[in-house]
PDB file of N, CA, C and O in Angstrom:
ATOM      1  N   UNK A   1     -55.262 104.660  -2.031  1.00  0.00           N
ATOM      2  CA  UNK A   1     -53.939 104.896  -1.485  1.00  0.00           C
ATOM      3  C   UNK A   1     -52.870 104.259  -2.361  1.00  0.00           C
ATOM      4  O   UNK A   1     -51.902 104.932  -2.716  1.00  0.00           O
ATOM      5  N   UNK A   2     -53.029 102.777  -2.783  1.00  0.00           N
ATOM      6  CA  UNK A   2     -52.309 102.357  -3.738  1.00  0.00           C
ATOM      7  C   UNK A   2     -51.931 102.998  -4.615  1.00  0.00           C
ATOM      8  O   UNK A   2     -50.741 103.269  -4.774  1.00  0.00           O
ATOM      9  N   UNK A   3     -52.936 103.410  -5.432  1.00  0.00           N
ATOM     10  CA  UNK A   3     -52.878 103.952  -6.890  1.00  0.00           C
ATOM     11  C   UNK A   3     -51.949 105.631  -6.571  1.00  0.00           C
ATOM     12  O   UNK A   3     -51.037 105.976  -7.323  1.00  0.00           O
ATOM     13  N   UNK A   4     -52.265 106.249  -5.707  1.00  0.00           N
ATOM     14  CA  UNK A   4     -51.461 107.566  -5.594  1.00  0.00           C
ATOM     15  C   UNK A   4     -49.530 106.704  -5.619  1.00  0.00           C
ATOM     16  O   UNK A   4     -48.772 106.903  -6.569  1.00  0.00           O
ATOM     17  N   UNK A   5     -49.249 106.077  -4.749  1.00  0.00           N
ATOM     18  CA  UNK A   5     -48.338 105.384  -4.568  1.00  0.00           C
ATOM     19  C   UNK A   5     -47.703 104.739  -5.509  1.00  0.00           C
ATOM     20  O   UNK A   5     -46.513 104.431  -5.441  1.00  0.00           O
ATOM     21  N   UNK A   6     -48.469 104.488  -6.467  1.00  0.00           N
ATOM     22  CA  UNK A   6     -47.832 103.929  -7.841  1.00  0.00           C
ATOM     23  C   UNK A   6     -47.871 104.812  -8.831  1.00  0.00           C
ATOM     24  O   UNK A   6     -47.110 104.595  -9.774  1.00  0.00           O
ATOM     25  N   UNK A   7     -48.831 106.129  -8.888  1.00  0.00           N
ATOM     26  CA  UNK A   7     -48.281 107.321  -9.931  1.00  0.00           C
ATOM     27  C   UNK A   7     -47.165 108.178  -8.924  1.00  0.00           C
ATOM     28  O   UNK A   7     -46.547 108.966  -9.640  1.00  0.00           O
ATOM     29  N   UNK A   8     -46.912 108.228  -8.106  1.00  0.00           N
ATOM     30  CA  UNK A   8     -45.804 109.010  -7.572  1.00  0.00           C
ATOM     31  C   UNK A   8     -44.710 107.772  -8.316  1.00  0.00           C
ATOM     32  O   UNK A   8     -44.190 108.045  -9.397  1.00  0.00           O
ATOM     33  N   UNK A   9     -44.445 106.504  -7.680  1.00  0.00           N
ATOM     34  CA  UNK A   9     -43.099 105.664  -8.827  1.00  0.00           C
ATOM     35  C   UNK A   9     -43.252 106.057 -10.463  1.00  0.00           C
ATOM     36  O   UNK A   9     -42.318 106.412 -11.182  1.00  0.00           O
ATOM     37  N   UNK A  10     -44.457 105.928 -10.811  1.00  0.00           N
ATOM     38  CA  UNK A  10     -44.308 106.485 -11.918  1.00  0.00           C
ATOM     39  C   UNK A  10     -43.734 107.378 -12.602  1.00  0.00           C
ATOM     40  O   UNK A  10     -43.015 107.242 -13.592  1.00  0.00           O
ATOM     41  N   UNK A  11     -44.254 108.864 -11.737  1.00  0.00           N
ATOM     42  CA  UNK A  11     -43.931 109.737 -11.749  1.00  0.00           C
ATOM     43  C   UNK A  11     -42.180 110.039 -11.662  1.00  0.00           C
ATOM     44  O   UNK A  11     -41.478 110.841 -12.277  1.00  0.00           O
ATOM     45  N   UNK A  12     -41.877 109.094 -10.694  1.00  0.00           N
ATOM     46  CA  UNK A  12     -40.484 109.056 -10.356  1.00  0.00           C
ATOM     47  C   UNK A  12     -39.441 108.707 -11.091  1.00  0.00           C
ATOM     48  O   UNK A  12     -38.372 109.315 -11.145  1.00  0.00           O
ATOM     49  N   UNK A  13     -39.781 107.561 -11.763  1.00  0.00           N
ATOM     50  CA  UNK A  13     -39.398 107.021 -13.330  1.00  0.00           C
ATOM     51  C   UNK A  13     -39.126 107.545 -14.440  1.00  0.00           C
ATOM     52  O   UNK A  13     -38.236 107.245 -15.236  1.00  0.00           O
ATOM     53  N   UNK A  14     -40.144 108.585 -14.509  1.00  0.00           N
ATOM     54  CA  UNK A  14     -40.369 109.806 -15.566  1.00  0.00           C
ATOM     55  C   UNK A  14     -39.289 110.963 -15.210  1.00  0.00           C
ATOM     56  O   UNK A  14     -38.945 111.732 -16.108  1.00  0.00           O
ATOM     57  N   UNK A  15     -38.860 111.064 -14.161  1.00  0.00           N
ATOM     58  CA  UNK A  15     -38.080 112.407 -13.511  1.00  0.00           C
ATOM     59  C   UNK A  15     -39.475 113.634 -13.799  1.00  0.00           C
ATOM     60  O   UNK A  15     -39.369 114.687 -14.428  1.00  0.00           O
ATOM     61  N   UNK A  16     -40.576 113.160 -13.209  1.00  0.00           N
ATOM     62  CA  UNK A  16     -41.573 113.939 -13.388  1.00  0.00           C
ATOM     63  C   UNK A  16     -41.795 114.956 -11.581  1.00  0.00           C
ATOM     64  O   UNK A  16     -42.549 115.845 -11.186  1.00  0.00           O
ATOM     65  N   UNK A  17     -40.955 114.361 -11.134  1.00  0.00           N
ATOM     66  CA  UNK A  17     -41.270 115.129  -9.530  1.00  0.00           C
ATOM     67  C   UNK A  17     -40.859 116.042  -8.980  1.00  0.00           C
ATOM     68  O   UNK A  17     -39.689 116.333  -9.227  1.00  0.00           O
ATOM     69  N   UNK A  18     -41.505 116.765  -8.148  1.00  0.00           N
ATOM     70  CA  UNK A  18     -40.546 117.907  -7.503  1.00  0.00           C
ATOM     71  C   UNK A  18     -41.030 117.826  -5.800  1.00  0.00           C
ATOM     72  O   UNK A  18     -42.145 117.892  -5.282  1.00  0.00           O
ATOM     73  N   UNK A  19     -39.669 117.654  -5.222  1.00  0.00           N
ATOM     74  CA  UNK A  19     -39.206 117.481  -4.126  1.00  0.00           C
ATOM     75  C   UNK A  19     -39.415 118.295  -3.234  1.00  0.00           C
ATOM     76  O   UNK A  19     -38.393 118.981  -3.208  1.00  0.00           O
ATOM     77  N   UNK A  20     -40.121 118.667  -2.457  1.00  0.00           N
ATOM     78  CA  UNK A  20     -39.195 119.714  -1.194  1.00  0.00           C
ATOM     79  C   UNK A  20     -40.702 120.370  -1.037  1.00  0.00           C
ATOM     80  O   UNK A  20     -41.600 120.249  -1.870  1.00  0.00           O
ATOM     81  N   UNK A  21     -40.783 121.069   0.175  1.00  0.00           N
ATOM     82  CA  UNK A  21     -41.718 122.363  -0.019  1.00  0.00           C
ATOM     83  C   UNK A  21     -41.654 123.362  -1.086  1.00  0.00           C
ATOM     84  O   UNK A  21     -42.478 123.496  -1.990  1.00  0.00           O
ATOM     85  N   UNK A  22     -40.331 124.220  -0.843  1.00  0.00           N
ATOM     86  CA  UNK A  22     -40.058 124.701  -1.614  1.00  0.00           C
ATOM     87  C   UNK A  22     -40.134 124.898  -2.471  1.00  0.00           C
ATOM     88  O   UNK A  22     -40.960 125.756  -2.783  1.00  0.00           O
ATOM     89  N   UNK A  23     -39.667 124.525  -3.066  1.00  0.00           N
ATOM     90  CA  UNK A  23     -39.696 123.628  -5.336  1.00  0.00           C
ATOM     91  C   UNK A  23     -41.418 123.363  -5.255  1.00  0.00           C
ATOM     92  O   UNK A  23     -41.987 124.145  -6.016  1.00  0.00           O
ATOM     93  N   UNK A  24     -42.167 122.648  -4.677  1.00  0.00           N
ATOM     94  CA  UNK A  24     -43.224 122.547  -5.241  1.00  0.00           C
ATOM     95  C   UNK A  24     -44.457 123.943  -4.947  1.00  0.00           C
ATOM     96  O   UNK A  24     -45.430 124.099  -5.685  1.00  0.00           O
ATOM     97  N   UNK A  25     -44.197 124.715  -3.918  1.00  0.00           N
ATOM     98  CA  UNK A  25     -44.530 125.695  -4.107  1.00  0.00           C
ATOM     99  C   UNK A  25     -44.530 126.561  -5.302  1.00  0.00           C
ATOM    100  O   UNK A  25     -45.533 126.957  -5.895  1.00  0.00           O
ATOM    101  N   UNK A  26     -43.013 126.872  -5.660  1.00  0.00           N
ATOM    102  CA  UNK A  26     -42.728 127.471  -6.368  1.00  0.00           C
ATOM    103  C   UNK A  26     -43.706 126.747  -8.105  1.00  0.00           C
ATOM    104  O   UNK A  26     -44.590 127.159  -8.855  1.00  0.00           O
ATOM    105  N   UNK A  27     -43.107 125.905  -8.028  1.00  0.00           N
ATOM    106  CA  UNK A  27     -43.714 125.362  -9.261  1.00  0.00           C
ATOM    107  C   UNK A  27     -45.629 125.348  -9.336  1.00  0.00           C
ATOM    108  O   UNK A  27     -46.188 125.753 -10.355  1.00  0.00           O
ATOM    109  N   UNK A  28     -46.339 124.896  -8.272  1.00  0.00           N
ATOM    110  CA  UNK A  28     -47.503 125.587  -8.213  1.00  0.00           C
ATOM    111  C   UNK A  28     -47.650 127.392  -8.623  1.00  0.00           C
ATOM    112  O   UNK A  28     -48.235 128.005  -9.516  1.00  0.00           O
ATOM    113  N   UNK A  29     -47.131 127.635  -7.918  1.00  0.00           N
ATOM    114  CA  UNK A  29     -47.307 129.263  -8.483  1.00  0.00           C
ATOM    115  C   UNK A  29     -47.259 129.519 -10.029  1.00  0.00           C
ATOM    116  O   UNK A  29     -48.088 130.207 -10.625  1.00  0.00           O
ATOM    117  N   UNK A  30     -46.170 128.873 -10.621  1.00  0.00           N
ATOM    118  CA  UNK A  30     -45.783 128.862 -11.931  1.00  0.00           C
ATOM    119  C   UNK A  30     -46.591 128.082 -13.325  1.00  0.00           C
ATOM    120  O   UNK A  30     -46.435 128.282 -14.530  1.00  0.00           O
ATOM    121  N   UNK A  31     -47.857 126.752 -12.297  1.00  0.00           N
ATOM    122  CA  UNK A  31     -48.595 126.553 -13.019  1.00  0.00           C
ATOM    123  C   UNK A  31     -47.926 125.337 -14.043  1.00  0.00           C
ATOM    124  O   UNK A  31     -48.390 124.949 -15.115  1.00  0.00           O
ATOM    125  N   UNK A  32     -46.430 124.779 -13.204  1.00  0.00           N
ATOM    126  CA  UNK A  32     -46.297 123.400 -14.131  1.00  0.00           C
ATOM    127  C   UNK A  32     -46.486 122.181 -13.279  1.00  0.00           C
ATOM    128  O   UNK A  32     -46.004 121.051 -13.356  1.00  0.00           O
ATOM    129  N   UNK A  33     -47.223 122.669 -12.550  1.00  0.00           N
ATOM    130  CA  UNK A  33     -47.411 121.090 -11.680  1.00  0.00           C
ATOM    131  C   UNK A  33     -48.973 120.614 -11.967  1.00  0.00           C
ATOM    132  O   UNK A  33     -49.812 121.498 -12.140  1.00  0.00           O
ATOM    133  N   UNK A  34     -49.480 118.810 -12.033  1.00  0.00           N
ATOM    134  CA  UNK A  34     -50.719 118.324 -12.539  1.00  0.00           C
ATOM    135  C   UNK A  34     -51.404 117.756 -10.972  1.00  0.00           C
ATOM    136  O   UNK A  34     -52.591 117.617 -10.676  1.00  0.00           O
ATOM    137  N   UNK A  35     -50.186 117.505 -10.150  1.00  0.00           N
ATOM    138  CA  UNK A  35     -51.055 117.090  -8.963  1.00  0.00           C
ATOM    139  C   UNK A  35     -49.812 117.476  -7.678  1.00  0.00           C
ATOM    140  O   UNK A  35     -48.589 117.579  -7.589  1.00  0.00           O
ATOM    141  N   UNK A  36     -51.124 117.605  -6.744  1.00  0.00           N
ATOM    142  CA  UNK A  36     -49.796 117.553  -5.183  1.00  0.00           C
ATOM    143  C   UNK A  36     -49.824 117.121  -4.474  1.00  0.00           C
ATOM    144  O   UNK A  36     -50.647 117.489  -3.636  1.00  0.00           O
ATOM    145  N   UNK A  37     -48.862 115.838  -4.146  1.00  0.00           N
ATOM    146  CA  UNK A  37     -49.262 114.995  -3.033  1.00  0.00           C
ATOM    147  C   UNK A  37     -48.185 115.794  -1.144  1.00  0.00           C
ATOM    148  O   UNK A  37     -47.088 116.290  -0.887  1.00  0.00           O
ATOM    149  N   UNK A  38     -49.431 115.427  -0.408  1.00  0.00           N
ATOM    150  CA  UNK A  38     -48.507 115.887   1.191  1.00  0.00           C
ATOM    151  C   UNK A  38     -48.871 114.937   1.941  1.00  0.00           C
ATOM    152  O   UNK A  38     -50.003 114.590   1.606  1.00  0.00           O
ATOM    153  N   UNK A  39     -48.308 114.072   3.171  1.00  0.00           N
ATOM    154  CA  UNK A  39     -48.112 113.298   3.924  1.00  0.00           C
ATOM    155  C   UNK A  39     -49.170 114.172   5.219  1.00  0.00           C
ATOM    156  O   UNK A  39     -49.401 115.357   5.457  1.00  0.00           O
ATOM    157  N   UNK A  40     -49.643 112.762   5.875  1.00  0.00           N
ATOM    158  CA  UNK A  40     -50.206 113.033   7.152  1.00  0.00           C
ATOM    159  C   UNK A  40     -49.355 113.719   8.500  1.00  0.00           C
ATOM    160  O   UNK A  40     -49.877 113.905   9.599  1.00  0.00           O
ATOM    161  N   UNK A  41     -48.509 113.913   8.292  1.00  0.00           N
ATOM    162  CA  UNK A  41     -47.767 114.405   9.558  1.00  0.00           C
ATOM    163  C   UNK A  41     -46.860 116.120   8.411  1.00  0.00           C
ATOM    164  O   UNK A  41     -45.678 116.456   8.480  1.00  0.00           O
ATOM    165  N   UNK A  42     -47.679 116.617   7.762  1.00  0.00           N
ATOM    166  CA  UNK A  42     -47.185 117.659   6.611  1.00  0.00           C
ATOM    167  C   UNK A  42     -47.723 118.946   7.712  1.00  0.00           C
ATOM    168  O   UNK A  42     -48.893 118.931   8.096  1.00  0.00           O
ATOM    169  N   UNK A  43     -46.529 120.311   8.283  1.00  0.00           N
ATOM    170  CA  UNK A  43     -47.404 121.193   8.987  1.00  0.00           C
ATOM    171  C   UNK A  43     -48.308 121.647   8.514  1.00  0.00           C
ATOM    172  O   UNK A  43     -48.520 121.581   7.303  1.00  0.00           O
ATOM    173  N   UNK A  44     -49.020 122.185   9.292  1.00  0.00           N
ATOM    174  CA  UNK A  44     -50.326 123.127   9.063  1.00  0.00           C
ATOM    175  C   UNK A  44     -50.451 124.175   8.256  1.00  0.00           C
ATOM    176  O   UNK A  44     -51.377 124.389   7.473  1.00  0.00           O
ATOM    177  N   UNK A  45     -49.281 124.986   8.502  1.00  0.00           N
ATOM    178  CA  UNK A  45     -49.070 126.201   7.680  1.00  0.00           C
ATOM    179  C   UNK A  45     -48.607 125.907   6.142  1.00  0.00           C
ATOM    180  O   UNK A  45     -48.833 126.593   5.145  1.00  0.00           O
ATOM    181  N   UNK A  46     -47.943 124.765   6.247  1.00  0.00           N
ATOM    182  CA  UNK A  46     -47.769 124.511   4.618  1.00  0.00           C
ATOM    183  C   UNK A  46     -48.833 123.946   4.317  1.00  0.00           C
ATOM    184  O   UNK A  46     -49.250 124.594   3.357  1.00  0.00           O
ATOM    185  N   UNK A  47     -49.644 123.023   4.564  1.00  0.00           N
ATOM    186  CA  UNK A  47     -51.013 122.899   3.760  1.00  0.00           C
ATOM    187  C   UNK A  47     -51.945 123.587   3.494  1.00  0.00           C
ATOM    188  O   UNK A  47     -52.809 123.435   2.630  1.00  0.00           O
ATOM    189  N   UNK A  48     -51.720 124.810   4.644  1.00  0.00           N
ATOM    190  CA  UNK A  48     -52.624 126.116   3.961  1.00  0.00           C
ATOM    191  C   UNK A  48     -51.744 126.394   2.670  1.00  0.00           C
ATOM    192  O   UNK A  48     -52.375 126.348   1.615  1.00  0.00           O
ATOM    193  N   UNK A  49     -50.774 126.596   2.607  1.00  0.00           N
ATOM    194  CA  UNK A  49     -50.088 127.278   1.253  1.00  0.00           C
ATOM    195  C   UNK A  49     -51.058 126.373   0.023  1.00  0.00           C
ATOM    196  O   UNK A  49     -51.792 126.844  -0.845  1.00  0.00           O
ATOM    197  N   UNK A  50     -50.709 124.767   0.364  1.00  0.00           N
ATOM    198  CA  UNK A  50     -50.901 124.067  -0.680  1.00  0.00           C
ATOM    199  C   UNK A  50     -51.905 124.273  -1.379  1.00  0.00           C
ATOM    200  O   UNK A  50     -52.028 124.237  -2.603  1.00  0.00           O
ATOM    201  N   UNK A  51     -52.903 124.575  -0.289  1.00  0.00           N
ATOM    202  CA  UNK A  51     -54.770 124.757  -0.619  1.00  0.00           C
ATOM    203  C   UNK A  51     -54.878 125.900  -1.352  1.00  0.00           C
ATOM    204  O   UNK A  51     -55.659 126.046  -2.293  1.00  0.00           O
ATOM    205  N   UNK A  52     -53.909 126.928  -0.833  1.00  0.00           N
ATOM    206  CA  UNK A  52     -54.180 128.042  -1.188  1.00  0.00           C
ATOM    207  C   UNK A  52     -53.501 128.094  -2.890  1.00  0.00           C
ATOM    208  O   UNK A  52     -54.142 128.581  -3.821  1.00  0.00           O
ATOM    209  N   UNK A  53     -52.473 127.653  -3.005  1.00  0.00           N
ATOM    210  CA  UNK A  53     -52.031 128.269  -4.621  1.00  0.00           C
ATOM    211  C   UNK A  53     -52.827 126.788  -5.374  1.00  0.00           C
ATOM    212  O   UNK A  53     -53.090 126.865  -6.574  1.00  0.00           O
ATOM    213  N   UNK A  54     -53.085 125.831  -4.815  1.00  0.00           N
ATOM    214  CA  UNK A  54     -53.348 124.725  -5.810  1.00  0.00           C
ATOM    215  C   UNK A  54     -54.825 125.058  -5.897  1.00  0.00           C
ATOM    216  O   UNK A  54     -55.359 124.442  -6.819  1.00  0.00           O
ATOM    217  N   UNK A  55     -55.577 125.778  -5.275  1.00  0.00           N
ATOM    218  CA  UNK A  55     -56.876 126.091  -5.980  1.00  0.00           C
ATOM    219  C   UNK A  55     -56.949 127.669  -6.960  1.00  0.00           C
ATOM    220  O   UNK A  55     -57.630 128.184  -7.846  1.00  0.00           O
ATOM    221  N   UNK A  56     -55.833 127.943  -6.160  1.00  0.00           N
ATOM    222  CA  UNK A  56     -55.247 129.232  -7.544  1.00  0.00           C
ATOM    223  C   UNK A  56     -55.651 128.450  -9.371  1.00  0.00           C
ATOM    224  O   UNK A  56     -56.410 128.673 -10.314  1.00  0.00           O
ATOM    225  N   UNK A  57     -54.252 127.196  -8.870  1.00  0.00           N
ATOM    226  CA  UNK A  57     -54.070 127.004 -10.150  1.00  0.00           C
ATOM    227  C   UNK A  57     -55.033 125.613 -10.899  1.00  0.00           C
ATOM    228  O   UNK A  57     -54.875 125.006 -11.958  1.00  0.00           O
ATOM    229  N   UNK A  58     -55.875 125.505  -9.989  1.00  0.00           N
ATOM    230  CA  UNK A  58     -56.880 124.040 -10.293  1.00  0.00           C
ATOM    231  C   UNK A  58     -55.722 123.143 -10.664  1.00  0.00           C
ATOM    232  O   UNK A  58     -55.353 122.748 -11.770  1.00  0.00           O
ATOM    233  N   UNK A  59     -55.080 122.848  -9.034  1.00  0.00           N
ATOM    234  CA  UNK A  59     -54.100 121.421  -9.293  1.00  0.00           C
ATOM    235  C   UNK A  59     -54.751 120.947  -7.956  1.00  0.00           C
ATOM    236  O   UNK A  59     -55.099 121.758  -7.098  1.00  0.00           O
ATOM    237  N   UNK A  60     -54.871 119.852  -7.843  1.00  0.00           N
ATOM    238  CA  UNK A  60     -55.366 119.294  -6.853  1.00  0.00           C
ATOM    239  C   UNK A  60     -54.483 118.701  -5.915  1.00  0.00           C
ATOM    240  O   UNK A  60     -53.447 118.251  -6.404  1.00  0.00           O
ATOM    241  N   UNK A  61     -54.667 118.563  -4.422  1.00  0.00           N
ATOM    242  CA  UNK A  61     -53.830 118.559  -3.616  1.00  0.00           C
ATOM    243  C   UNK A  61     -54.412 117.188  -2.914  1.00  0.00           C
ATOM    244  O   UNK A  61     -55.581 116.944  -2.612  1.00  0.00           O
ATOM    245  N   UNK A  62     -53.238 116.363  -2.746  1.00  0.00           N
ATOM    246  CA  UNK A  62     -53.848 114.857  -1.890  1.00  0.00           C
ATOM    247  C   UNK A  62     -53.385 114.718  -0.743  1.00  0.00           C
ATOM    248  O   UNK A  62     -52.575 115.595  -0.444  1.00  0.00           O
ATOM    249  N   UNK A  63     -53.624 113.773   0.207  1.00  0.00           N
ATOM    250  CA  UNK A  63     -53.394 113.825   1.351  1.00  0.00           C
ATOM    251  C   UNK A  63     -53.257 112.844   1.233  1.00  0.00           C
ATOM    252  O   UNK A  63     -54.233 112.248   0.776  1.00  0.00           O
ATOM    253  N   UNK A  64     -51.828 111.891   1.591  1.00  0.00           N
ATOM    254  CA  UNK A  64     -51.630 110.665   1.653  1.00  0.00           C
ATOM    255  C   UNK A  64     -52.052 110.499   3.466  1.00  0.00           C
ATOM    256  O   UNK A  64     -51.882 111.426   4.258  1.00  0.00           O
ATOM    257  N   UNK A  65     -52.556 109.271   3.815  1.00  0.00           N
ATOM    258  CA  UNK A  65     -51.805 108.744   4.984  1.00  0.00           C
ATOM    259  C   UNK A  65     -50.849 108.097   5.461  1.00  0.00           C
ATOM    260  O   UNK A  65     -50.993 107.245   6.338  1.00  0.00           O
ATOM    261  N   UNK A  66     -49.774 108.412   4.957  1.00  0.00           N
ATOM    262  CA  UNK A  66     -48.222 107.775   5.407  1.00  0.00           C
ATOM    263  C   UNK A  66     -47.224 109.285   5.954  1.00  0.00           C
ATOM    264  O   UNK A  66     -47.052 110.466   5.653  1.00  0.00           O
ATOM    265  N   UNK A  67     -46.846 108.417   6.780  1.00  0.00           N
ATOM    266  CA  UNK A  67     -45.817 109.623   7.278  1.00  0.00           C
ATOM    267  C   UNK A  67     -44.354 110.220   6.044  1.00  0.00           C
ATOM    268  O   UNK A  67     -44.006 109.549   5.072  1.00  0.00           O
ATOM    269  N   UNK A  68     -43.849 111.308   6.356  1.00  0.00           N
ATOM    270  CA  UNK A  68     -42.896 112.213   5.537  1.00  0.00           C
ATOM    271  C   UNK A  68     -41.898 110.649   5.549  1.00  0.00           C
ATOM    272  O   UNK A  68     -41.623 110.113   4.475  1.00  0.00           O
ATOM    273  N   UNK A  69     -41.482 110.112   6.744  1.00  0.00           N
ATOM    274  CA  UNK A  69     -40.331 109.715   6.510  1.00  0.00           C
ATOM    275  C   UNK A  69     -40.599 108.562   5.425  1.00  0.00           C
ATOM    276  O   UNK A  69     -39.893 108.447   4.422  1.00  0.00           O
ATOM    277  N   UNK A  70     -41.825 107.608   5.755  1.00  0.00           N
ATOM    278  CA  UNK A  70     -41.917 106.858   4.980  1.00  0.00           C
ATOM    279  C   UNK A  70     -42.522 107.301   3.050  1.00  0.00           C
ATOM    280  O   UNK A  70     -42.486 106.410   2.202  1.00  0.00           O
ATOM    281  N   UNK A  71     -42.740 107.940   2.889  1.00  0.00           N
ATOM    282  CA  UNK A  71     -42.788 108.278   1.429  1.00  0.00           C
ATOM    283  C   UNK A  71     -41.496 109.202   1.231  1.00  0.00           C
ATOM    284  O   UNK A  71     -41.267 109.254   0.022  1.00  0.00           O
ATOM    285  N   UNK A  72     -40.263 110.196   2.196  1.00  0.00           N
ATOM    286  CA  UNK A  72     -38.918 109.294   1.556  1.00  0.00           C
ATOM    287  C   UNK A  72     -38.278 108.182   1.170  1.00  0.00           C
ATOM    288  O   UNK A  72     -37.328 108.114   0.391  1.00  0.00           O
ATOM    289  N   UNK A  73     -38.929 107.142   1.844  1.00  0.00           N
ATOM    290  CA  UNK A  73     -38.509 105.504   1.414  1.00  0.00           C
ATOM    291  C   UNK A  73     -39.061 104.872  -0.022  1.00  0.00           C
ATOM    292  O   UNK A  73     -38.606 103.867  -0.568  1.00  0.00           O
ATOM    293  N   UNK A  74     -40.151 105.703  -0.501  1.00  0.00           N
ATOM    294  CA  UNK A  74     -41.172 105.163  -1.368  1.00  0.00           C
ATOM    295  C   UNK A  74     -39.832 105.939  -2.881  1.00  0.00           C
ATOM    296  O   UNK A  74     -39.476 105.508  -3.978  1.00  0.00           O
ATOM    297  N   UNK A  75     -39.586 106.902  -2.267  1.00  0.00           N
ATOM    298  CA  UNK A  75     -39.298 107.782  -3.194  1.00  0.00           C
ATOM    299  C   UNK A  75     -37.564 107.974  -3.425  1.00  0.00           C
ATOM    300  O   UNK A  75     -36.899 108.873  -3.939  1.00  0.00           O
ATOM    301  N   UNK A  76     -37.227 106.746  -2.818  1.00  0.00           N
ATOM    302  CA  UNK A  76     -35.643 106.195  -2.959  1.00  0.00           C
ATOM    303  C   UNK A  76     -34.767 106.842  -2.310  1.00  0.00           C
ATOM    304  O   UNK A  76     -33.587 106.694  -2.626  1.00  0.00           O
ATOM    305  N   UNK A  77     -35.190 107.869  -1.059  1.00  0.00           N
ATOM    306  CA  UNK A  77     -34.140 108.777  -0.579  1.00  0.00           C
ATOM    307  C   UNK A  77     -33.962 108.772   0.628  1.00  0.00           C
ATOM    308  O   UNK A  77     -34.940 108.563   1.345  1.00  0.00           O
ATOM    309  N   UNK A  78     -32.738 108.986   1.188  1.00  0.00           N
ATOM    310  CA  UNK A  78     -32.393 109.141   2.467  1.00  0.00           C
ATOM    311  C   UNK A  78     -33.406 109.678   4.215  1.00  0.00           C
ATOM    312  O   UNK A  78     -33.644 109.297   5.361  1.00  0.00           O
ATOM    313  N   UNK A  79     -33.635 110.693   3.316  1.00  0.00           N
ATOM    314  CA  UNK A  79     -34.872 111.443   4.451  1.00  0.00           C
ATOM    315  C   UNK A  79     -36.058 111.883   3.796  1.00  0.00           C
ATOM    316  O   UNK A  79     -36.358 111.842   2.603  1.00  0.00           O
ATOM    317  N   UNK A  80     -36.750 112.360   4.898  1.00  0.00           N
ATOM    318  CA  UNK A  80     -37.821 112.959   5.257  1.00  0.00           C
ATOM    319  C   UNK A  80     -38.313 113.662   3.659  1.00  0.00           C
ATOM    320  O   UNK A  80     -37.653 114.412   2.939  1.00  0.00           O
ATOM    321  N   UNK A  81     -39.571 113.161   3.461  1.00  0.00           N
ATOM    322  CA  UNK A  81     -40.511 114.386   2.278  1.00  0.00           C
ATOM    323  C   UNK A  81     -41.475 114.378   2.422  1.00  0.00           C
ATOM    324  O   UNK A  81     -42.090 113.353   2.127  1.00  0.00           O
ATOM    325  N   UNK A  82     -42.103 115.401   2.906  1.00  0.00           N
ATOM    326  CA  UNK A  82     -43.402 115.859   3.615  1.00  0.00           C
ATOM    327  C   UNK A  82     -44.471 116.523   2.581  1.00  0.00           C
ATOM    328  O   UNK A  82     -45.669 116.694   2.802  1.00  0.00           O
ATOM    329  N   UNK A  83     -43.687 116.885   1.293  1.00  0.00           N
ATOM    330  CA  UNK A  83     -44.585 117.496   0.050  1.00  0.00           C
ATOM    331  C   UNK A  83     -43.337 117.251  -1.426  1.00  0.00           C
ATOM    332  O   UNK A  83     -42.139 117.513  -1.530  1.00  0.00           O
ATOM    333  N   UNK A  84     -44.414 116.596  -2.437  1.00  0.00           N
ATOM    334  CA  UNK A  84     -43.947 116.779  -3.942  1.00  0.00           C
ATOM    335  C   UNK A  84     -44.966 117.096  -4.809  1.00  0.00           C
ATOM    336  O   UNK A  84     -46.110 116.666  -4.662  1.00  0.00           O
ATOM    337  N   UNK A  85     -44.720 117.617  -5.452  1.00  0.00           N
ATOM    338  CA  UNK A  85     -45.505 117.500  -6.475  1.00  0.00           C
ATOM    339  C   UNK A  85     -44.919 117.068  -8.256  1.00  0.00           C
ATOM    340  O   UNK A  85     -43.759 117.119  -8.664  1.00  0.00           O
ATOM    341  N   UNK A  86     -46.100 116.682  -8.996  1.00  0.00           N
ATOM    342  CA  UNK A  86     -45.969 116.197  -9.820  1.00  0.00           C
ATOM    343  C   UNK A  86     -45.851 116.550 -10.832  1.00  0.00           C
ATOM    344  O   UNK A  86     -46.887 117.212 -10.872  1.00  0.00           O
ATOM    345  N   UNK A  87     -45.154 116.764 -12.371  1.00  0.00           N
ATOM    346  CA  UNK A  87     -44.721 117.805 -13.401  1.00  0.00           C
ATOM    347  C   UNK A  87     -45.947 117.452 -14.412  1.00  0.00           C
ATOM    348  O   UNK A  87     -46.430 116.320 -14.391  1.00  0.00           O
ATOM    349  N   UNK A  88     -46.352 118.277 -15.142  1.00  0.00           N
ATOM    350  CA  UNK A  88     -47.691 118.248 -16.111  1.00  0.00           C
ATOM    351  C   UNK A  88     -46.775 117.496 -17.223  1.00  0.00           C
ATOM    352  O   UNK A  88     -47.262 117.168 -18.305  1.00  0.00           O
TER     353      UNK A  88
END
């Protein structure tokens, strides 16, 4: 759990992340993302997406156990992030 938690700052450092459902969808599809992290309280229907294009694109998908709001806190921002993923 640590170690995911410290390549996401990493990652963050780098301006290596992408934010949102959205954006990281998209960017899975597109094949520039290396990993995808989603929170324990992430809906259902978006983790099917996740499963579904990240074994498309052999990116692997993690499952933190911390809630959305708190890995907005990890990740320096105001609210809620329930999915990012990470730039190759």
């Amino acid at each position: 759990m640590a170690d995911f938690i410290s390549d996401i700052k990493d990652a963050m450092k780098k301006k290596r992340l992408v934010l949102g459902t959205e954006s990281t969808v998209k960017n899975l599809k597109l094949g520039k993302l290396a990993k995808v992290f989603a929170t324990n309280n992430c809906p259902e229907d978006v983790k099917g997406d996740l499963e579904y294009y990240g074994e498309l694109a052999n990116v692997p998908v993690v499952y933190l156990s911390i809630p959305n709001d708190e890995l907005g806190t990890i990740c320096k921002k105001q609210f809620a992030i329930s999915v990012l993923g990470q730039k190759k």
